[in-house]
ZARO-49136 format. One record per residue (C-alpha): residue in one letter; z, y, x. Coordinates in steps of 0.25 Angstrom, whole numbers, padded with zeros to 4 digits, always signed. Example, Ala and Ser with C-alpha at 12.3 -4.5 7.8 and 13.67 -1.06 7.14 Angstrom:
// residues 2
A+0031-0018+0049S+0029-0004+0055
***
This chain:
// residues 523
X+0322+0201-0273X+0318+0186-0270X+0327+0175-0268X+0323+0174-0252X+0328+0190-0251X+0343+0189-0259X+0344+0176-0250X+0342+0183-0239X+0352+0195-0244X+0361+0184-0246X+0361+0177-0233X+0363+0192-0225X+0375+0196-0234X+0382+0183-0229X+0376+0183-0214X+0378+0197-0211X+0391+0205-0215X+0393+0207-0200X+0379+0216-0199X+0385+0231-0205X+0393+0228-0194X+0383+0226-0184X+0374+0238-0189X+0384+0249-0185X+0382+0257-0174X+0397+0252-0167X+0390+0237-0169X+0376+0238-0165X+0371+0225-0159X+0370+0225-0143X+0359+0216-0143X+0346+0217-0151X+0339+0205-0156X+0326+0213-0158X+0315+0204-0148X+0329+0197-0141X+0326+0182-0134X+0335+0171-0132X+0336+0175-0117X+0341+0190-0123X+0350+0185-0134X+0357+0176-0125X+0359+0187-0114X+0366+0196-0125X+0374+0184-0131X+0378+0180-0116X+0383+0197-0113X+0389+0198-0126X+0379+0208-0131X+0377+0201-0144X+0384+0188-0152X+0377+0178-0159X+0382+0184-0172X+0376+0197-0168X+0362+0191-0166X+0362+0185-0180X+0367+0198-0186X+0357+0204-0180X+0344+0193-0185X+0351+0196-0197X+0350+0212-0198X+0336+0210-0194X+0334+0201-0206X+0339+0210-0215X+0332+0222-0210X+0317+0214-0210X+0317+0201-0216X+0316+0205-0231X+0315+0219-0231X+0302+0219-0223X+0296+0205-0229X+0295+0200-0216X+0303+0188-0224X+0304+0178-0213X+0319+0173-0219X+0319+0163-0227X+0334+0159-0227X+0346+0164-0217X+0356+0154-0211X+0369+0159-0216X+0376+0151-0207X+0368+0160-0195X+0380+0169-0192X+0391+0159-0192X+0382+0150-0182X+0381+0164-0173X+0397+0165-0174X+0397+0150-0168X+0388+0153-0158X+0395+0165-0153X+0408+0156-0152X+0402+0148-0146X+0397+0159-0133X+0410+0164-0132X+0416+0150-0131X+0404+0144-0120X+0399+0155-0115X+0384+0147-0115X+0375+0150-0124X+0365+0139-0130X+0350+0140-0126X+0348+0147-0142X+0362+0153-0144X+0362+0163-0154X+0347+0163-0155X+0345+0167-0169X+0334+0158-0175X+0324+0159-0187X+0319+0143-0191X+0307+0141-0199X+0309+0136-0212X+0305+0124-0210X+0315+0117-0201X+0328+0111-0206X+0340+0119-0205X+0355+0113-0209X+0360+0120-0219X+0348+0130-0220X+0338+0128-0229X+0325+0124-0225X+0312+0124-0234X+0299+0126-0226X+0297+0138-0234X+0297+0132-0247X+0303+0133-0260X+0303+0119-0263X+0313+0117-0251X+0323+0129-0255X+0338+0126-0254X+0335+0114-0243X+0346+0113-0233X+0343+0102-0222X+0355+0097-0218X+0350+0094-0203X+0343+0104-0193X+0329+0102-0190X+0329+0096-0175X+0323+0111-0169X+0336+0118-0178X+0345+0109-0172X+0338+0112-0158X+0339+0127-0161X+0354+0127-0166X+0361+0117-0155X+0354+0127-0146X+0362+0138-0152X+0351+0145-0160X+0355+0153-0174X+0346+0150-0186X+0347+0163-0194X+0336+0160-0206X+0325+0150-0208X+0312+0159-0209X+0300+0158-0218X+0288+0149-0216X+0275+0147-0223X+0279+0137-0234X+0280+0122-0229X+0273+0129-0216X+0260+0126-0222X+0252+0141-0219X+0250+0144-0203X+0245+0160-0207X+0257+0164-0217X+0272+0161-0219X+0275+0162-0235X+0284+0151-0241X+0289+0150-0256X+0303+0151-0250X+0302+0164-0242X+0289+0171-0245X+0279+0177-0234X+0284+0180-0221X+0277+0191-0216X+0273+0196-0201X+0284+0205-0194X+0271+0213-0186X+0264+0217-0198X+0274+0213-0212X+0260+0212-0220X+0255+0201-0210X+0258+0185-0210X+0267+0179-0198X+0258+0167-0200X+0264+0151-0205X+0272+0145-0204X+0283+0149-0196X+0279+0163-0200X+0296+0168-0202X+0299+0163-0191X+0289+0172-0183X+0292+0184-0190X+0306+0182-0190X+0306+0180-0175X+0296+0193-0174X+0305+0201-0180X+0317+0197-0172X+0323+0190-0186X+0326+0179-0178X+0326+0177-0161X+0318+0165-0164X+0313+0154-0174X+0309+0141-0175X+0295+0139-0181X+0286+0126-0182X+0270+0125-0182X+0261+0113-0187X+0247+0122-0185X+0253+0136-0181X+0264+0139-0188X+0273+0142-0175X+0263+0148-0167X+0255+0158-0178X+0267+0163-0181X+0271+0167-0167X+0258+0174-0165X+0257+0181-0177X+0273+0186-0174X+0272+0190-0160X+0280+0177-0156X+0279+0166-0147X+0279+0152-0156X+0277+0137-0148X+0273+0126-0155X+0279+0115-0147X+0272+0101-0142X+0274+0092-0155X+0286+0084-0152X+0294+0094-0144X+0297+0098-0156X+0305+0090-0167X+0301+0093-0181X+0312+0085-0186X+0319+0096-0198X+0306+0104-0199X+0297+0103-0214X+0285+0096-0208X+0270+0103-0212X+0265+0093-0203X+0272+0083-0195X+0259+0082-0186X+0259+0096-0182X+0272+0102-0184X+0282+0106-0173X+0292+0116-0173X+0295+0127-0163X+0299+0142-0160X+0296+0156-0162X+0300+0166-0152X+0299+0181-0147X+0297+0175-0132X+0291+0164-0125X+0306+0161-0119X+0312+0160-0134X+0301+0150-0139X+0304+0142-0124X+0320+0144-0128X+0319+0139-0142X+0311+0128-0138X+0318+0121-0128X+0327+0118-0138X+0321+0113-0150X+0312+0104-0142X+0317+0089-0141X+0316+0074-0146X+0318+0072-0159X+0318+0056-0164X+0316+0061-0177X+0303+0069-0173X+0296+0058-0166X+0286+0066-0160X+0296+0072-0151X+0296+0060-0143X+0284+0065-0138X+0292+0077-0132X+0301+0067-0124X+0302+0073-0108X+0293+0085-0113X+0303+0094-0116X+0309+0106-0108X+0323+0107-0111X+0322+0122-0108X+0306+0128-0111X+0311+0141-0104X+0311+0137-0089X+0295+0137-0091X+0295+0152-0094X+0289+0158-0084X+0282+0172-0085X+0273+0167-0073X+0269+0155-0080X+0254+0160-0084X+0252+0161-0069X+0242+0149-0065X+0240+0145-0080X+0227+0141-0084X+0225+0142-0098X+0215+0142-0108X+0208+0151-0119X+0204+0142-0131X+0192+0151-0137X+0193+0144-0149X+0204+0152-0155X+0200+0163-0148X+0183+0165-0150X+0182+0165-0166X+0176+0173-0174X+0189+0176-0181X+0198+0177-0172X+0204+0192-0172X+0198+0200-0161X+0210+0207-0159X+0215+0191-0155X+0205+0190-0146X+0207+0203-0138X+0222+0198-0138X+0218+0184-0131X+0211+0190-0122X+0221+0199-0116X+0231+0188-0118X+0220+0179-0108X+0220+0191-0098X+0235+0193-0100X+0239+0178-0096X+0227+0179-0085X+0235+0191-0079X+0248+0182-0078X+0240+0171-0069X+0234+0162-0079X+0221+0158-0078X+0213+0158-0092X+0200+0150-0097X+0193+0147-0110X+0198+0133-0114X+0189+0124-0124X+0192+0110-0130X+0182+0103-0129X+0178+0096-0143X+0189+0104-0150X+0182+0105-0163X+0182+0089-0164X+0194+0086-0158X+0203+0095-0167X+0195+0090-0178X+0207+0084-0188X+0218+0083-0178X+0226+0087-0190X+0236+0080-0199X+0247+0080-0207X+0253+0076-0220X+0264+0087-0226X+0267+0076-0237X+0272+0067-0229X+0279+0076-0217X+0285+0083-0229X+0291+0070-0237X+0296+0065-0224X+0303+0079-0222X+0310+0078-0235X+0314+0063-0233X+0322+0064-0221X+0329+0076-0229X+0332+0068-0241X+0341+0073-0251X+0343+0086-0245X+0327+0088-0247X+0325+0095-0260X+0312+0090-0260X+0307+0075-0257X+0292+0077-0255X+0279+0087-0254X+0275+0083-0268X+0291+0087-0273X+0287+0099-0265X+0273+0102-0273X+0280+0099-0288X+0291+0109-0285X+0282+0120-0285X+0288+0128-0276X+0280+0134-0265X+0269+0145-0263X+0255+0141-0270X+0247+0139-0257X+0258+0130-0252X+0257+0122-0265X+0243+0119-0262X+0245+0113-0248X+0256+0105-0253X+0247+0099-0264X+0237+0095-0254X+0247+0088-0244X+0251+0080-0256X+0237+0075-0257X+0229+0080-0246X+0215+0071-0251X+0216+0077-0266X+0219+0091-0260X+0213+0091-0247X+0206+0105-0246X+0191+0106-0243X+0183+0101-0230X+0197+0097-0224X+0196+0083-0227X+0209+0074-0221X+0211+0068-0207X+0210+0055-0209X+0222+0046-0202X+0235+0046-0202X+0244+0057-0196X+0252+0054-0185X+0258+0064-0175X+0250+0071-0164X+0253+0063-0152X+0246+0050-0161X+0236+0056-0167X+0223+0052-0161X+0216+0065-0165X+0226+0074-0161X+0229+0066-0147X+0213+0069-0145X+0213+0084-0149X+0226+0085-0139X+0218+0078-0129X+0206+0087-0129X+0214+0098-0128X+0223+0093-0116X+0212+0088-0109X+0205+0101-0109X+0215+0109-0105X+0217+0100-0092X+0203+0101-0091X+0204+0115-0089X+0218+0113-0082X+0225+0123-0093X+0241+0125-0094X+0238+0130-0109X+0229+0133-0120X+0226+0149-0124X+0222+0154-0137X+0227+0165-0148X+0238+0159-0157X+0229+0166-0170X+0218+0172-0169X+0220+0182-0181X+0230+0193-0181X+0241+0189-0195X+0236+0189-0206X+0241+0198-0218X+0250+0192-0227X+0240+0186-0239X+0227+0186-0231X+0222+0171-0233X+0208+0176-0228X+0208+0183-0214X+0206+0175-0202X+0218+0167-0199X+0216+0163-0184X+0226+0152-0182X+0222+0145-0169X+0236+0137-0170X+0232+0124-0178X+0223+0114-0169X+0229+0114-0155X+0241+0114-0154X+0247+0106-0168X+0235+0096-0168X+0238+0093-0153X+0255+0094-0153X+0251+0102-0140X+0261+0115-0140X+0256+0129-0140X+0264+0145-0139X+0260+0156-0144X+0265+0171-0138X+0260+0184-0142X+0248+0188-0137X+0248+0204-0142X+0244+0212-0157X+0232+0213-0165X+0228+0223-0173X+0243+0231-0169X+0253+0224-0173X+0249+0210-0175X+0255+0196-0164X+0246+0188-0159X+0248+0176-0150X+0242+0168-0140X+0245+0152-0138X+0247+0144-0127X+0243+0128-0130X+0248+0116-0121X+0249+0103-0117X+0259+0094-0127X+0274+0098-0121X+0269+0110-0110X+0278+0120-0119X+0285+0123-0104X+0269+0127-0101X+0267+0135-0111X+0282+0142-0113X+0277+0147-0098X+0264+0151-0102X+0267+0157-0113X+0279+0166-0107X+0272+0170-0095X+0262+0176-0106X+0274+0182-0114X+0278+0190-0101X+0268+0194-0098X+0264+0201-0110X+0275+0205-0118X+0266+0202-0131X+0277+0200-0139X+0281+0214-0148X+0290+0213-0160X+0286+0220-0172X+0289+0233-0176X+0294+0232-0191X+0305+0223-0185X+0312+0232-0174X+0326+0234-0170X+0335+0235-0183X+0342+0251-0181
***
């Protein structure tokens, strides 16, 4: 038995005395969580159907049914204060008779992102026993809204991999369709815990893919916000260039939800400045099941007309294409014009120093003080041991045929190499007057766990996080039986009401979503 499992043991006997209880036949639960939405839960909350306590009783049961017993392993850590925080919020109901825009919404959160008095270590061993004393801004944004963290769930270590999610801390999380499958990286435990209805829904953040990859490989949709709607104050940075955080969902509806709340100003993000009278205070008035009706969108072939890409992808483009075409839209090929030299070293980054600073601000509570404390301690997998020693010194340990951007990095709305790509982009698109860009989220079914060698077909890495440009992912349909697969929308910088209503309409209209099988009802 590993530590990660007698924790978990431990942290059920103390959150659920109440569950024998709830498994007797005299106290079956009225309401089942199993595929529930916010909209759903809140109906039951509101009727008296179910409580608040009841929802995390029953996460909880399903936790302990599936987490560790089928290695799905997407827990990291349980919040031991989940039950009492349900107990508040059900007070609270009785007393107001108004419930809060996430109230009682029982939430998974990445690894990755600060939580009081829960402890945060990006998936690393080096971090275990960290306990921020502050809520990362999207945590606070999540629990003023009423919202219930239940566990912080497993991440690829330092979110350095976009194909698997494995971390010293935790182990491999595994994919919830097929158990001998990856979820993809980095928010890998999020998605699978979401999929297997472990969690309603989840935060997750993405620097190249690590939201949306995730969300196709799990049947979920997953938006990676314009850079500054966002705040990234409270998250462990991979790349303060790229990063941003945002949610994984069942529905189009829950990622509109989730997201009106966590988007805002921050002063200590500046990049959020940028976001300033962009923001919708409620992304859900753009959901429209209509909304396809009069698009004009196009197919970028790139990611589609490749050798590699899986033909079972393609023939499930296709009938998304003729799918969105049946709902109104009108649909073209869609080129950029110059794209092989305009996305030629947009990228850059420096972990070193976005890390050091993320320590700083922490101070004494940091168990660590810098990356290269990180590398003497020993303590994370082999492979993340070898990224880390390049960040340290990326000239020395620069890895062939890659040789480094020269300039400084600065953030996506200065940078003159990243201004242009978005440019070209943008101006092609309004050349060929489209609401949204169109193109498969991978273009390779998962891979299986261990497989370093098959074609990846991640298409999520230049557009939208050289650009800050936001792009969603919904489900598309299966490959080969059983295995998600999504479709992405990309827009203009701050069109997320656009793409919440394109993406929707494409949700009802096709139902993609299935949950997987190994992960029903509990009897």
């Amino acid at each position: 038995m590993n530590c990660l499992t007698r924790g978990l043991q431990v942290a059920l006997a103390t959150l659920l005395p109440a569950i024998a209880l709830a498994q007797s036949p005299a106290h079956k639960p009225s309401f089942d969580v199993m595929e529930t939405s916010i909209e759903a839960t809140h109906a039951a909350l509101r009727s008296g159907k179910v409580s608040c306590r009841k929802l995390v009783d029953n996460y909880l049961e399903r936790i302990e049914k599936y987490d560790q017993p089928t290695r799905l392993n997407t827990v990291v850590i349980l919040n031991p204060t989940a039950r009492a925080d349900a107990d508040a919020l059900d007070r609270e109901f009785a007393k107001s008779h108004t419930l809060r825009p996430l109230h009682c919404v029982v939430m998974a959160v990445k690894d990755n992102y600060d939580t009081r008095g829960l402890q945060t270590t990006a998936g690393s061993l080096a971090l275990k026993g960290f306990i921020p004393t502050e809520d990362a801004f999207m945590v606070k944004g999540i629990r003023a809204a009423g919202a219930i963290i239940l566990f912080k769930s497993n991440m690829a270590e330092w979110a350095f991999s976009p194909v698997l999610t494995e971390s010293s801390i935790a182990g491999v999380t595994r994919n919830p369709y097929d158990l001998s499958r990856v979820p993809a990286g980095s928010s890998g435990g999020t998605a699978a815990s979401v999929a297997a209805n472990l969690a309603e829904v989840g935060l997750g953040s993405d620097t190249g893919d690590s939201i949306r990859g995730p969300a196709s490989h799990n049947g979920l949709v997953g938006i990676r916000p314009t850079i500054g709607l966002t705040s990234r104050d409270g998250i462990v940075p991979l790349n303060s260039m790229a990063d941003v955080g945002g949610p994984l969902a069942r529905t189009v509806a829950d990622a509109a939800r989730v997201l009106s709340v966590v988007a805002g100003y921050d002063p200590a993000d500046p990049v959020t400045a940028e976001s300033k009278g962009k923001i919708s205070a409620d992304y859900t008035k753009f959901l429209d099941k209509d909304g396809l009706r009069g698009a004009r969108l196009g197919v970028f072939r790139r990611y589609i007309d490749t050798p590699t890409t899986d033909p079972e992808i393609k023939s499930l483009m296709a009938q998304a294409i003729t799918e969105m075409k049946a709902a109104g839209a009108e649909v073209v090929d869609f080129e950029i014009p110059d794209f092989d030299t305009v996305s030629r070293r947009v990228g850059c980054g420096d972990f070193q120093a976005d890390l050091n600073h993320f320590f700083a601000v922490h101070g004494p509570a940091a168990p660590v003080k810098s990356l290269q404390a990180v590398y003497d301690s020993g303590l994370y997998l082999p492979s993340v041991g070898e990224r880390i020693k390049r960040a340290l010194d990326p000239a020395a340990n620069a890895q062939p045929n890659t040789p480094p951007r020269v300039g400084p990095c600065v953030d996506t709305y200065h940078d003159e190499r990243k201004i242009a790509f978005r440019k070209a982009i943008v101006d092609a698109m309004n050349a060929a007057r489209l609401d949204a860009v169109l193109y498969p989220t991978w273009s390779n079914p998962p891979r299986l766990v261990g497989d370093i060698t098959s074609p990846g077909g991640d298409n999520n890495q230049q557009l939208a996080p050289a650009t800050g440009m936001p792009a969603i992912t919904v489900p598309m349909g299966f490959t080969h039986g059983t295995l998600p697969a999504g479709v992405q929308f990309l827009g203009r910088s701050f069109s997320e009401g656009t793409l919440f209503k394109l993406a929707y309409s494409y949700e009802q209209a096709t139902h993609h979503r299935k949950p997987p099988t190994l992960f029903g009802p509990l009897p």
